[in-house]
PDB file of N, CA, C, O and CB in Angstrom:
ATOM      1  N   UNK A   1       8.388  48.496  22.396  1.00  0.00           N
ATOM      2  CA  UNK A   1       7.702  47.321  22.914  1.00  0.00           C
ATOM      3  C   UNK A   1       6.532  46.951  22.009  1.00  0.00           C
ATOM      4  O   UNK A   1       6.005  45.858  21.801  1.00  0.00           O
ATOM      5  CB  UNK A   1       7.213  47.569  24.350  1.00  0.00           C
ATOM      6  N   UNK A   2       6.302  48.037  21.582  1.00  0.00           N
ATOM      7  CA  UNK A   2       4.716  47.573  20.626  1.00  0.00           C
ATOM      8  C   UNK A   2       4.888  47.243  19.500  1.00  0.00           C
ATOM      9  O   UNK A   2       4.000  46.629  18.908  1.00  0.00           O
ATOM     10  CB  UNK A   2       3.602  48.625  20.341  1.00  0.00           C
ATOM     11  N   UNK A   3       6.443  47.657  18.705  1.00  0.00           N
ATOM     12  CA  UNK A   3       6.713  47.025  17.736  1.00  0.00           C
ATOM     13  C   UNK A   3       7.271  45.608  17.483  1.00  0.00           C
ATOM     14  O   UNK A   3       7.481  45.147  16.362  1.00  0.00           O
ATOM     15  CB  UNK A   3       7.271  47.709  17.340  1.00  0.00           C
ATOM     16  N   UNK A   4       7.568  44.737  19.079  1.00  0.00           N
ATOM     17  CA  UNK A   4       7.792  43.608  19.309  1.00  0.00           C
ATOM     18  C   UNK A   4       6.351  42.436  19.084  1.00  0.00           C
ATOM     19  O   UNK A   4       6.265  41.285  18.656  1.00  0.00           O
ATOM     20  CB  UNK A   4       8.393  43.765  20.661  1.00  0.00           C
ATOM     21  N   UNK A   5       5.311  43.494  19.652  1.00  0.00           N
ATOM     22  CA  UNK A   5       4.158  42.562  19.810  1.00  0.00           C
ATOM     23  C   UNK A   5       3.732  42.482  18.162  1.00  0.00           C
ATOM     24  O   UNK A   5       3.385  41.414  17.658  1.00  0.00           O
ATOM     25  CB  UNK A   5       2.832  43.222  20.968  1.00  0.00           C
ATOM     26  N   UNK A   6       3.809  43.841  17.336  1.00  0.00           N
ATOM     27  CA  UNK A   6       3.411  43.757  16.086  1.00  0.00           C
ATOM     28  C   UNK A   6       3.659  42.719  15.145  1.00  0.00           C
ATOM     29  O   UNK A   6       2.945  42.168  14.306  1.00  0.00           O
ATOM     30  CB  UNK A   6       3.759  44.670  15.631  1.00  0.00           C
ATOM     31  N   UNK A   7       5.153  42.554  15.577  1.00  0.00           N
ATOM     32  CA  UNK A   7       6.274  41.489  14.290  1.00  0.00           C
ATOM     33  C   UNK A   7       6.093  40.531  15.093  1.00  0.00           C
ATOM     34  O   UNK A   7       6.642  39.730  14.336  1.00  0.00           O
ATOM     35  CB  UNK A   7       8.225  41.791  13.862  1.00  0.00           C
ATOM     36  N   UNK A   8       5.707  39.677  16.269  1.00  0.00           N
ATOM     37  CA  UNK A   8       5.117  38.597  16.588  1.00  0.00           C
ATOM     38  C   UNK A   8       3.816  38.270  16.271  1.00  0.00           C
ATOM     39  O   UNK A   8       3.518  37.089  16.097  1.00  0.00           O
ATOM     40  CB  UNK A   8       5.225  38.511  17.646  1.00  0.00           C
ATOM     41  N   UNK A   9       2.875  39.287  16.157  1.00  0.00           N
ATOM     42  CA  UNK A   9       1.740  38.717  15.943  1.00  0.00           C
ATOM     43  C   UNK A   9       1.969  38.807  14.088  1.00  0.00           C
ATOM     44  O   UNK A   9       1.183  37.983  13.620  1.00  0.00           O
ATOM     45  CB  UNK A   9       0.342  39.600  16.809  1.00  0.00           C
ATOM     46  N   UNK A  10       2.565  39.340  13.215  1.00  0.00           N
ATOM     47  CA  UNK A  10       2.389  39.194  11.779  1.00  0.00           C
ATOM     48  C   UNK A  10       3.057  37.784  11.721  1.00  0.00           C
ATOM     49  O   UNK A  10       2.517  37.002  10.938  1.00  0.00           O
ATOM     50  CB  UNK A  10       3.102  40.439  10.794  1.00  0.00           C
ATOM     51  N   UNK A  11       4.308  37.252  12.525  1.00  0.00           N
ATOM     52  CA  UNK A  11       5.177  36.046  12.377  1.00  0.00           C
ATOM     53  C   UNK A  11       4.032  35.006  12.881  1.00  0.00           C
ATOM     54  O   UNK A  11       4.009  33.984  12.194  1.00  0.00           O
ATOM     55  CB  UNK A  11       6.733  36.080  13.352  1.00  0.00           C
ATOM     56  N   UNK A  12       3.135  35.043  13.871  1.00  0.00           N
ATOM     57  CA  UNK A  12       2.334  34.373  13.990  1.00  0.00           C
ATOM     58  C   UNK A  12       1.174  33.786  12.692  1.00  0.00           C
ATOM     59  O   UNK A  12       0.917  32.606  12.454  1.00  0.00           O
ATOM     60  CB  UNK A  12       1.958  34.995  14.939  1.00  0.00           C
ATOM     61  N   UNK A  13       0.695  34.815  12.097  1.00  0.00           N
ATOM     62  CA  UNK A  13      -0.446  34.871  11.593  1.00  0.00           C
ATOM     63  C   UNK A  13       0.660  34.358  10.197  1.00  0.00           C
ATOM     64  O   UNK A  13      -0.012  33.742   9.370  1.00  0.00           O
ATOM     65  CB  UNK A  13      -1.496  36.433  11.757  1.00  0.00           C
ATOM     66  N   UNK A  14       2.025  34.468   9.815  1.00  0.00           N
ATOM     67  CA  UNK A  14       2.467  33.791   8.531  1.00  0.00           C
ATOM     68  C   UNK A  14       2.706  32.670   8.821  1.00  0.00           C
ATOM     69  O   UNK A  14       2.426  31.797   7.999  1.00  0.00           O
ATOM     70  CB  UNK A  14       3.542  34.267   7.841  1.00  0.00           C
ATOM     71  N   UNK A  15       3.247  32.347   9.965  1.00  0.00           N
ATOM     72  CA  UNK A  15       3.088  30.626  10.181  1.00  0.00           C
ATOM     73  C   UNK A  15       2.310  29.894  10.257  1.00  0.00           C
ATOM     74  O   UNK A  15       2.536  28.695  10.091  1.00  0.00           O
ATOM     75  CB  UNK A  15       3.402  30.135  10.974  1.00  0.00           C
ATOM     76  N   UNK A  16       1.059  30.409  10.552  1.00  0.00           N
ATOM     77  CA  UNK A  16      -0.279  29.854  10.712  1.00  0.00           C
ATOM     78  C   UNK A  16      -0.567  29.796   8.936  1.00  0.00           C
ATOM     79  O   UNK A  16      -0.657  28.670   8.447  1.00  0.00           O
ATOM     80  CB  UNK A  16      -1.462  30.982  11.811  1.00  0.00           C
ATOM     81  N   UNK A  17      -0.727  31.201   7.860  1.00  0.00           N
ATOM     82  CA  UNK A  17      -0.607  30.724   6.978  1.00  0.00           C
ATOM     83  C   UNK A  17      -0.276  29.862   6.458  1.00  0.00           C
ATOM     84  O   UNK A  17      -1.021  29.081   5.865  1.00  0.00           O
ATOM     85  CB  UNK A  17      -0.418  31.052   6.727  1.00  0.00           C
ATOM     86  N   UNK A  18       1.025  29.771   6.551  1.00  0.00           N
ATOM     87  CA  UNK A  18       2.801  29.232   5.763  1.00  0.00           C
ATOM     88  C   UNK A  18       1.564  27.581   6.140  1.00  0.00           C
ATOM     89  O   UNK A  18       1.000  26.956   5.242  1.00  0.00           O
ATOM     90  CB  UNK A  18       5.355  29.639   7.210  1.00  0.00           C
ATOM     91  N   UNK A  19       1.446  27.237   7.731  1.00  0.00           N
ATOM     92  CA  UNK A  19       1.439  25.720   7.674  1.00  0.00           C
ATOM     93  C   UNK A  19      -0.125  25.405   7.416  1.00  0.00           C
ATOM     94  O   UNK A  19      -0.191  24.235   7.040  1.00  0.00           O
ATOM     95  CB  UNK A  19       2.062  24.979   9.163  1.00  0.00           C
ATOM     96  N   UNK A  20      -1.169  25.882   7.460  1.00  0.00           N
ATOM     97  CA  UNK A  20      -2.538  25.736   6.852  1.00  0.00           C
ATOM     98  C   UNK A  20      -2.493  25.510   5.407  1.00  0.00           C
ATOM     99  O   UNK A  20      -3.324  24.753   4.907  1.00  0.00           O
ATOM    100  CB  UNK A  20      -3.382  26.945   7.104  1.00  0.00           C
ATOM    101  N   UNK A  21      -1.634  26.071   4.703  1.00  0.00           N
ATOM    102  CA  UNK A  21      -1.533  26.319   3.182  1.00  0.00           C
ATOM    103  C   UNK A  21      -0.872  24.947   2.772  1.00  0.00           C
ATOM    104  O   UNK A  21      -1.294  24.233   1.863  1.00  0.00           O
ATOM    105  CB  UNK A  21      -0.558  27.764   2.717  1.00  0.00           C
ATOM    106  N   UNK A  22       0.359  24.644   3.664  1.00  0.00           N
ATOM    107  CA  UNK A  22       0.904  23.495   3.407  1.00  0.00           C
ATOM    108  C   UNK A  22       0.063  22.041   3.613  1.00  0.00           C
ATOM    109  O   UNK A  22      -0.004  20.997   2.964  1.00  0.00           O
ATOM    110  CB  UNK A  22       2.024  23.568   4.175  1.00  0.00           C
ATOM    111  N   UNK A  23      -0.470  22.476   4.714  1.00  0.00           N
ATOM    112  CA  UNK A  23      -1.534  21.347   5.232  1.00  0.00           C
ATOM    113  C   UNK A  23      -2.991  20.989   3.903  1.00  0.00           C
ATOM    114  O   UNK A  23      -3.376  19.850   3.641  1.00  0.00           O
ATOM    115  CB  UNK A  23      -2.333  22.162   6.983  1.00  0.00           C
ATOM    116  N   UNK A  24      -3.347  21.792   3.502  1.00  0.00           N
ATOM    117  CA  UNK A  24      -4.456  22.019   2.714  1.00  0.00           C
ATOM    118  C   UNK A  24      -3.430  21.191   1.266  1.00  0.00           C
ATOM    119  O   UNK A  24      -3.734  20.033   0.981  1.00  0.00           O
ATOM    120  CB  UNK A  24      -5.069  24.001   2.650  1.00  0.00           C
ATOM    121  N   UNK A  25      -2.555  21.722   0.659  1.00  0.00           N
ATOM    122  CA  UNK A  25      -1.860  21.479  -0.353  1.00  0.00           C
ATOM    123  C   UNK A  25      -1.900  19.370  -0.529  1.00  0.00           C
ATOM    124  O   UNK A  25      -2.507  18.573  -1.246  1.00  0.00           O
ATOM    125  CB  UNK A  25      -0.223  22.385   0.027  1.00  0.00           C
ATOM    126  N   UNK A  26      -0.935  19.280   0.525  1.00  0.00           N
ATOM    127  CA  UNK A  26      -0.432  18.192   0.832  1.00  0.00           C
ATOM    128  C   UNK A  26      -2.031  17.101   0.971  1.00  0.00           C
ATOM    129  O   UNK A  26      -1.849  15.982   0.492  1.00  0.00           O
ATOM    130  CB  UNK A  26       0.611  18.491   2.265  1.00  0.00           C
ATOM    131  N   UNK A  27      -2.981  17.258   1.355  1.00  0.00           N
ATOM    132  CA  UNK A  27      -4.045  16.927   1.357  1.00  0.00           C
ATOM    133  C   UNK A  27      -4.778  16.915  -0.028  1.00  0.00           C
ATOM    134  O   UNK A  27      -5.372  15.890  -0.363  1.00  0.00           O
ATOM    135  CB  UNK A  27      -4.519  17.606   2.241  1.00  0.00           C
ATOM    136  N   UNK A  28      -4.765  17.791  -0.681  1.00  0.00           N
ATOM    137  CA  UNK A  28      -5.122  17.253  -2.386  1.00  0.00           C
ATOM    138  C   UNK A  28      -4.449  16.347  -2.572  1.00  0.00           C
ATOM    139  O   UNK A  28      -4.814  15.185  -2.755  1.00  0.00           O
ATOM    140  CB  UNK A  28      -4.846  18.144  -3.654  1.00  0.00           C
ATOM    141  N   UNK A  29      -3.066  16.889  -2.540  1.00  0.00           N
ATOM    142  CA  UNK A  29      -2.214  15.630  -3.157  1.00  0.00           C
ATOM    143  C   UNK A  29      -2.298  13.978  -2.882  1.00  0.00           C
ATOM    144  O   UNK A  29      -2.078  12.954  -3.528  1.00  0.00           O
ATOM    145  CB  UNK A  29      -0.887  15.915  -2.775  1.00  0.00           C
ATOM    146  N   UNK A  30      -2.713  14.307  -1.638  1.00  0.00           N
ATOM    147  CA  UNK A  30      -2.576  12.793  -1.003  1.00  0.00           C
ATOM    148  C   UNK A  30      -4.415  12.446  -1.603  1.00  0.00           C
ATOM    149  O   UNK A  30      -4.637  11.403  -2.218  1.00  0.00           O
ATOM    150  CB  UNK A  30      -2.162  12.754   1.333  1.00  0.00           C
ATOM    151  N   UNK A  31      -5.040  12.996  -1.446  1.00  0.00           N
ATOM    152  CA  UNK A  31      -6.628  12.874  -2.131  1.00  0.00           C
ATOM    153  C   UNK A  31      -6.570  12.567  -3.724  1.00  0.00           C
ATOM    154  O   UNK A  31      -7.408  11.723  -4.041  1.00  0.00           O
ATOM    155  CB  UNK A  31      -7.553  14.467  -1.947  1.00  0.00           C
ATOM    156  N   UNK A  32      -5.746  13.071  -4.854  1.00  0.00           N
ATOM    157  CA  UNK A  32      -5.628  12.905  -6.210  1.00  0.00           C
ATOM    158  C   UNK A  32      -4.536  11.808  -5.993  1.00  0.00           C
ATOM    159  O   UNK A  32      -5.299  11.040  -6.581  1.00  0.00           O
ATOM    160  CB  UNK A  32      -5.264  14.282  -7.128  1.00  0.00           C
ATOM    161  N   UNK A  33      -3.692  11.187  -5.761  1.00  0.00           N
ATOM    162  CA  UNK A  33      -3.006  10.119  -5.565  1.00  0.00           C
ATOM    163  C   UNK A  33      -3.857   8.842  -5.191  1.00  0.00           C
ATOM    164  O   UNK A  33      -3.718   7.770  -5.781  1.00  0.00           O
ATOM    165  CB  UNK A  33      -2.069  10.450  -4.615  1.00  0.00           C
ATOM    166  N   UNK A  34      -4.834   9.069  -4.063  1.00  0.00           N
ATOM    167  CA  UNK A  34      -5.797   8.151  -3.880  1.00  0.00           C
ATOM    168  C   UNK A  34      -6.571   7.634  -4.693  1.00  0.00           C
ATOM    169  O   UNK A  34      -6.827   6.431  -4.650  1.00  0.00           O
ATOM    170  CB  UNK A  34      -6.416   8.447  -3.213  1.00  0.00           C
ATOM    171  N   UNK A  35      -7.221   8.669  -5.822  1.00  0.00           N
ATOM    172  CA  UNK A  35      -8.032   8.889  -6.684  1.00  0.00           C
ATOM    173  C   UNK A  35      -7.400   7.481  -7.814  1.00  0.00           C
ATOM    174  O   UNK A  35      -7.932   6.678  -8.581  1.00  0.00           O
ATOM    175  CB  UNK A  35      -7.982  10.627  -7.147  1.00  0.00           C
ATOM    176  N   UNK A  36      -6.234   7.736  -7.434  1.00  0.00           N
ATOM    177  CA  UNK A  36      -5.718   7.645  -9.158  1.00  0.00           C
ATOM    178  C   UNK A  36      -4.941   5.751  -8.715  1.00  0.00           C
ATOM    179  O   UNK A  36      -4.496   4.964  -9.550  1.00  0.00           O
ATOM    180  CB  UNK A  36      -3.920   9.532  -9.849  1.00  0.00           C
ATOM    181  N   UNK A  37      -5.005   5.578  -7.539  1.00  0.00           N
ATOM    182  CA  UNK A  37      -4.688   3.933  -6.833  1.00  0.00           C
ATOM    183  C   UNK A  37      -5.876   3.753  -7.504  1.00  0.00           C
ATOM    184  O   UNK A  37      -5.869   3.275  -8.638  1.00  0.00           O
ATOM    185  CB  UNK A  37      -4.583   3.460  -4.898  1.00  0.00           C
ATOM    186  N   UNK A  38      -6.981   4.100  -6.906  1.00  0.00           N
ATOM    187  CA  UNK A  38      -8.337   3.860  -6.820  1.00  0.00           C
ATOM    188  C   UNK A  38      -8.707   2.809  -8.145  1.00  0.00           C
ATOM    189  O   UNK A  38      -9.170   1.680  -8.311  1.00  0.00           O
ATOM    190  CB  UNK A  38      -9.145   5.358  -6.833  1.00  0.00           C
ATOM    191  N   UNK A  39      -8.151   4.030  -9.021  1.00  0.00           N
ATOM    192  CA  UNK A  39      -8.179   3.822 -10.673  1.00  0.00           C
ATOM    193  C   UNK A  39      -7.632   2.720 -11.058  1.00  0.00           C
ATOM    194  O   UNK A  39      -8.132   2.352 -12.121  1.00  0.00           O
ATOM    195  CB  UNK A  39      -7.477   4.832 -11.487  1.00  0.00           C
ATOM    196  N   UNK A  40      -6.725   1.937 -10.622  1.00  0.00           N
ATOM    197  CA  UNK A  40      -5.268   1.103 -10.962  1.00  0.00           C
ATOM    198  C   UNK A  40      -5.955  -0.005 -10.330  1.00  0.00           C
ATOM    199  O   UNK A  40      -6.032  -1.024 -11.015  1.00  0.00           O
ATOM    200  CB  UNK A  40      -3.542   1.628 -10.223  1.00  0.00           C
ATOM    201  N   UNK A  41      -6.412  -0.028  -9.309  1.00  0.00           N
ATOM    202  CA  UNK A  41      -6.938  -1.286  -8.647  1.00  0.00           C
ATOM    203  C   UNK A  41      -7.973  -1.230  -9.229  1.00  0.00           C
ATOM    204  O   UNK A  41      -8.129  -2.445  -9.357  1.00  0.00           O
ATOM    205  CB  UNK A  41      -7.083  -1.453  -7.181  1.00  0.00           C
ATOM    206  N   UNK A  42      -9.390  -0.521 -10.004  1.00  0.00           N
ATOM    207  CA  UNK A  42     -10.262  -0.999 -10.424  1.00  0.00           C
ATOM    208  C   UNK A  42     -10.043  -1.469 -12.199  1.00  0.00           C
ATOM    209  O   UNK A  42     -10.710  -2.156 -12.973  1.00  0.00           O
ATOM    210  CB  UNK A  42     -11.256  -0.060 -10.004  1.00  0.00           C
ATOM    211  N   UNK A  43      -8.728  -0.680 -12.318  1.00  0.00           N
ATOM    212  CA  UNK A  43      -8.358  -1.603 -13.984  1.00  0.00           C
ATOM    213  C   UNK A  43      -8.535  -3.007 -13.516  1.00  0.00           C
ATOM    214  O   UNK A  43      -9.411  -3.717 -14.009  1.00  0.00           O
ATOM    215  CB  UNK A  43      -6.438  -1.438 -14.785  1.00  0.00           C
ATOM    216  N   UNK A  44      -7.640  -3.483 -12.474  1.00  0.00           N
ATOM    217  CA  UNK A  44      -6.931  -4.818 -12.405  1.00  0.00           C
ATOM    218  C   UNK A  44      -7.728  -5.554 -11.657  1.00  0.00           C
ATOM    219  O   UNK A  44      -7.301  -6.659 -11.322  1.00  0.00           O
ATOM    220  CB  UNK A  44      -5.546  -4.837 -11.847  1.00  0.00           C
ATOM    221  N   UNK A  45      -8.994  -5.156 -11.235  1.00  0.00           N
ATOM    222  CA  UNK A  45     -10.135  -5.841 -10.269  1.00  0.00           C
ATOM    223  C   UNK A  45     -10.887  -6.380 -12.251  1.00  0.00           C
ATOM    224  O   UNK A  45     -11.005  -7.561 -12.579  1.00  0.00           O
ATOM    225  CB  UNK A  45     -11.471  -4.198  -8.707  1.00  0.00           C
ATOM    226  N   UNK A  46     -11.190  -5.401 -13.030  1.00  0.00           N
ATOM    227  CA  UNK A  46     -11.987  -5.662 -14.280  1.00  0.00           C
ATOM    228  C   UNK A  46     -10.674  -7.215 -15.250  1.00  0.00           C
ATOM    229  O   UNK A  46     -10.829  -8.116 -16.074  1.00  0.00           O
ATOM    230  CB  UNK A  46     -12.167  -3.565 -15.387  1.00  0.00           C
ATOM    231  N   UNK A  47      -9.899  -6.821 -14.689  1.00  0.00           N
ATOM    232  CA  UNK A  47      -8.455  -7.803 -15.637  1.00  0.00           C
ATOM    233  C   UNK A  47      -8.674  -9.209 -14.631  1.00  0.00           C
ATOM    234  O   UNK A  47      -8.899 -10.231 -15.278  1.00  0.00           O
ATOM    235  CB  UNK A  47      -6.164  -6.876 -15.411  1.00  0.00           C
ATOM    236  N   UNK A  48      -8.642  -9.327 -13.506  1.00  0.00           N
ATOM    237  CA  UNK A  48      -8.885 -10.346 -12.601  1.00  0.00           C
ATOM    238  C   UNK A  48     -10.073 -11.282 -13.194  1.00  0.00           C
ATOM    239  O   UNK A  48     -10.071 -12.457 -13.561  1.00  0.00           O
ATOM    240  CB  UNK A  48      -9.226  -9.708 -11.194  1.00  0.00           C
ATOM    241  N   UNK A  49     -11.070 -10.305 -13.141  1.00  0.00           N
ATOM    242  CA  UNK A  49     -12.843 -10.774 -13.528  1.00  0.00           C
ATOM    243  C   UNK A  49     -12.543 -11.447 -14.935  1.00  0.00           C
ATOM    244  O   UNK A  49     -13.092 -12.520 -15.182  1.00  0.00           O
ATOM    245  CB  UNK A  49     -14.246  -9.157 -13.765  1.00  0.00           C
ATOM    246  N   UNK A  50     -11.671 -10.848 -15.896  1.00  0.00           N
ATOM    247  CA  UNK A  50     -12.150 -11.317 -17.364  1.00  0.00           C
ATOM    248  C   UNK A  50     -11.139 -12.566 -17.164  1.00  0.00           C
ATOM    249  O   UNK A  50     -11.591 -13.660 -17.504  1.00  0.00           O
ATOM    250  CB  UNK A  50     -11.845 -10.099 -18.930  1.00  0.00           C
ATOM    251  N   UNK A  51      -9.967 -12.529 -16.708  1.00  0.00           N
ATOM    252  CA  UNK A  51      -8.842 -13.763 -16.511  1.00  0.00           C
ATOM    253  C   UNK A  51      -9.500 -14.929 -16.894  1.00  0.00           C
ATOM    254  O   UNK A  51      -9.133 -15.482 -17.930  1.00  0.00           O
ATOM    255  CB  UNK A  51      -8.256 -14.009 -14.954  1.00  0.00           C
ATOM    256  N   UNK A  52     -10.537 -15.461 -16.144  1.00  0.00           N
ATOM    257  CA  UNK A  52     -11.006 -16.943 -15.685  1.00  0.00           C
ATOM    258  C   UNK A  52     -11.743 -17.160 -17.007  1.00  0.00           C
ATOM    259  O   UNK A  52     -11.744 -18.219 -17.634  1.00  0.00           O
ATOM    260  CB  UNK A  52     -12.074 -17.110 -14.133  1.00  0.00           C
ATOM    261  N   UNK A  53     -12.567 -15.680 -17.466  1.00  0.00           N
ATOM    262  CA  UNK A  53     -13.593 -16.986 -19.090  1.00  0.00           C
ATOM    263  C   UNK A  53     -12.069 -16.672 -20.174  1.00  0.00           C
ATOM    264  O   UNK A  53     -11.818 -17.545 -21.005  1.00  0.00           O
ATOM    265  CB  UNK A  53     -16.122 -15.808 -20.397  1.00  0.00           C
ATOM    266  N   UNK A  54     -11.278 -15.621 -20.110  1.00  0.00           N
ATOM    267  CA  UNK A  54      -9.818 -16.203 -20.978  1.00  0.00           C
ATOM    268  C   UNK A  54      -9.719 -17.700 -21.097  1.00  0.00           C
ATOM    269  O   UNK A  54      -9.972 -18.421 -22.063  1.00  0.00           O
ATOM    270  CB  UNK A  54      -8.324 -15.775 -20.165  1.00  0.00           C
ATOM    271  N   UNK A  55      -9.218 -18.050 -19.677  1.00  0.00           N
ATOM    272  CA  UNK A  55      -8.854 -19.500 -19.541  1.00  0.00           C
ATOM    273  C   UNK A  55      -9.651 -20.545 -19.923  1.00  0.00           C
ATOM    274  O   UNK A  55      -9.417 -21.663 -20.382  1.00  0.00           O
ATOM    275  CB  UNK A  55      -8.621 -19.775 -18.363  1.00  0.00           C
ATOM    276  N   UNK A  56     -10.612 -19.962 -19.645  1.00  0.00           N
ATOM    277  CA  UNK A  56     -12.120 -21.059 -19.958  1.00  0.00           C
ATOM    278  C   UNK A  56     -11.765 -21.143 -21.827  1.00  0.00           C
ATOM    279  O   UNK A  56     -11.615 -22.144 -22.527  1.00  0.00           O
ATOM    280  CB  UNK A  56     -14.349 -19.930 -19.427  1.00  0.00           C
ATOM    281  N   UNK A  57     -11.728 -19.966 -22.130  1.00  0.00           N
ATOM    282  CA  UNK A  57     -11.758 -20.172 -24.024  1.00  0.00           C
ATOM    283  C   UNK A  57     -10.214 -21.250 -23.971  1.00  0.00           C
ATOM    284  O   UNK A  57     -10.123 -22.407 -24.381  1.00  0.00           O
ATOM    285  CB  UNK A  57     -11.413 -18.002 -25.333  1.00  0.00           C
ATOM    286  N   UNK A  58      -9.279 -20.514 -23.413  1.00  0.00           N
ATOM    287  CA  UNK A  58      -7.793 -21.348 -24.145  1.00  0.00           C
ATOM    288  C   UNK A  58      -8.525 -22.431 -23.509  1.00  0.00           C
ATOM    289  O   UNK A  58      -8.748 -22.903 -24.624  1.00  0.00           O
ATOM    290  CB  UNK A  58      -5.781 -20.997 -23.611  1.00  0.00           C
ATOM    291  N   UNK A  59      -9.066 -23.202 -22.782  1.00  0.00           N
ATOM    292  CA  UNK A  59      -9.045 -24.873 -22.640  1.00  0.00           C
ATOM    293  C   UNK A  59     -10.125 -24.908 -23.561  1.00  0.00           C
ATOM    294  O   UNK A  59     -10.134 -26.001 -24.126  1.00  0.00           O
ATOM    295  CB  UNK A  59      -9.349 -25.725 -21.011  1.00  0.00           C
ATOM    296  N   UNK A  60     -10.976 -24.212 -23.917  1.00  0.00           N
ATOM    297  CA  UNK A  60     -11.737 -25.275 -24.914  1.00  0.00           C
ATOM    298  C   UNK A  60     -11.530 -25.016 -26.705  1.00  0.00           C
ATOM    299  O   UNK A  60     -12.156 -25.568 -27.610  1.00  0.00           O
ATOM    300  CB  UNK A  60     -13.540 -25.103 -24.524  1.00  0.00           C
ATOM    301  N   UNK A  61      -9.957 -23.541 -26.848  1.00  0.00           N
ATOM    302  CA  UNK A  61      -9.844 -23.949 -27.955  1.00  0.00           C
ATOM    303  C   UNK A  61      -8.448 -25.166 -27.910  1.00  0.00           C
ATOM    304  O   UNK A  61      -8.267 -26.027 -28.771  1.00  0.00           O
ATOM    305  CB  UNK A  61      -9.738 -22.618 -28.859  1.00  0.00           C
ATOM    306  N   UNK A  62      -7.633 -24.961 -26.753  1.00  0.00           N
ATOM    307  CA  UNK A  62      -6.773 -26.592 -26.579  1.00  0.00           C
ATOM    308  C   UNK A  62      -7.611 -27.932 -27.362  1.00  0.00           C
ATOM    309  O   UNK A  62      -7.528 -28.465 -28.469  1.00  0.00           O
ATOM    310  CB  UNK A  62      -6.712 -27.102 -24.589  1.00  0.00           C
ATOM    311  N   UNK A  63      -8.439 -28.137 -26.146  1.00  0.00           N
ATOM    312  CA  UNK A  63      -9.153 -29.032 -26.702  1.00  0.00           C
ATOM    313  C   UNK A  63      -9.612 -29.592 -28.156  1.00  0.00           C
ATOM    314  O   UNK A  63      -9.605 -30.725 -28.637  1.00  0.00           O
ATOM    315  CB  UNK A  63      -9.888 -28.781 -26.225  1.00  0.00           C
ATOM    316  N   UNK A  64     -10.040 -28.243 -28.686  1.00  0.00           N
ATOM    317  CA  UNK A  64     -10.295 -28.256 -30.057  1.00  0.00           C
ATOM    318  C   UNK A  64      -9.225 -28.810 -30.647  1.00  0.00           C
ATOM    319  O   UNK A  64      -8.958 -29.943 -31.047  1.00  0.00           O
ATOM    320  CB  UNK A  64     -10.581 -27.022 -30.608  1.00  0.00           C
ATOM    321  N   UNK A  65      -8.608 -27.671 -30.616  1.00  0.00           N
ATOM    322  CA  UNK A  65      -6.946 -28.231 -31.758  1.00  0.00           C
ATOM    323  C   UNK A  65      -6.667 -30.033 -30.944  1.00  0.00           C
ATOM    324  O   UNK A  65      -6.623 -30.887 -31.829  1.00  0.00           O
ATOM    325  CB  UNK A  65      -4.687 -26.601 -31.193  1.00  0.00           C
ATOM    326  N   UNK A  66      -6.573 -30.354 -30.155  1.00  0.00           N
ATOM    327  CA  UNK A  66      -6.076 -31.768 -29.646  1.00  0.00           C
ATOM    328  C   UNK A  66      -7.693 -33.068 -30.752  1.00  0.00           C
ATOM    329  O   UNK A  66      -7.780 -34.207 -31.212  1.00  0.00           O
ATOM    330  CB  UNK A  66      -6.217 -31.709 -27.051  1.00  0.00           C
ATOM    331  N   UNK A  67      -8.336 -32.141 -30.652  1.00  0.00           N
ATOM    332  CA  UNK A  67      -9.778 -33.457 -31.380  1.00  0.00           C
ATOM    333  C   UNK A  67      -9.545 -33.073 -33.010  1.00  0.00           C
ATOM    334  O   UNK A  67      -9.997 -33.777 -33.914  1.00  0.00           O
ATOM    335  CB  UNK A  67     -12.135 -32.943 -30.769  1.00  0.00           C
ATOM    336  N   UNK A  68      -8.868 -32.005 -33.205  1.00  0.00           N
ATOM    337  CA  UNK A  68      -8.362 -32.024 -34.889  1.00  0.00           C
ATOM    338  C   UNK A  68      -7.232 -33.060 -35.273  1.00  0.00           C
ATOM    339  O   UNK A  68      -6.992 -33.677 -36.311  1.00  0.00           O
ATOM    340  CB  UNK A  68      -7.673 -30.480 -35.344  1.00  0.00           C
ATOM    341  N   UNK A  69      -6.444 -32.994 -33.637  1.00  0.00           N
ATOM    342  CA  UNK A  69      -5.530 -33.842 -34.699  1.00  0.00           C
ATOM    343  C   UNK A  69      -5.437 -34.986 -34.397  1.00  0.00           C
ATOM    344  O   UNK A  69      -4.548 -35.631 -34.953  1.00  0.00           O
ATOM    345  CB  UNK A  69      -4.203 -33.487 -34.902  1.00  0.00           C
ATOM    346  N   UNK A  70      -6.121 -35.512 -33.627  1.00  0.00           N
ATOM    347  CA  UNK A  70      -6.608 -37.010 -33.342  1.00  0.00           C
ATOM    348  C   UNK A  70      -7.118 -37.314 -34.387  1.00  0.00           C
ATOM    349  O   UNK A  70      -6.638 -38.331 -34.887  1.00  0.00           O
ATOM    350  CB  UNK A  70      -7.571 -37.314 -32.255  1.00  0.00           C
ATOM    351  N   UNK A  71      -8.243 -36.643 -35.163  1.00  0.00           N
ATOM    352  CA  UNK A  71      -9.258 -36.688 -36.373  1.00  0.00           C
ATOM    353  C   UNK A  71      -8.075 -37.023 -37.614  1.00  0.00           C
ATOM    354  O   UNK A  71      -8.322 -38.001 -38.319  1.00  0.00           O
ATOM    355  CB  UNK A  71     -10.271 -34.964 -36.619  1.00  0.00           C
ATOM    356  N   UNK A  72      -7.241 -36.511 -37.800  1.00  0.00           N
ATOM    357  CA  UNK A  72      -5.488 -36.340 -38.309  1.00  0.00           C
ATOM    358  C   UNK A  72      -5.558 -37.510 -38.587  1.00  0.00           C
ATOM    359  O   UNK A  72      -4.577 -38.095 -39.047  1.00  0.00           O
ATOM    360  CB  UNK A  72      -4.080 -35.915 -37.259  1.00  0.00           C
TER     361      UNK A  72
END
């Protein structure tokens, strides 16, 4: 009988391991995955920001080239 309670309480205390360990694991992962969105959306937040003076230059070198060749 006491060797029933023994191998239940070690099966206890490895499942409790087994799923704490898994739990802890799975939680970096999902924390360094976050990390790394994080990263991807602040490239493309800095690519968003520069977009608009891009556009601003192509219309005013358009422009340019269009008053060269009027000048033409």
């Amino acid at each position: 009988m006491q060797t029933d309670i023994i191998v239940a309480a070690l099966s206890l205390i490895g499942t409790l391991t087994g799923s704490l360990g898994g739990i802890l694991v799975s939680s970096r992962l999902t924390n360094y995955r976050l990390e790394q969105l994080e990263r991807k959306v602040d490239r493309h937040n800095r690519f968003a920001e520069r977009m608009p003076v891009v556009e601003e230059q192509l219309k005013n070198t358009e422009r340019r080239l269009t008053e060269l060749e009027n000048d033409r």
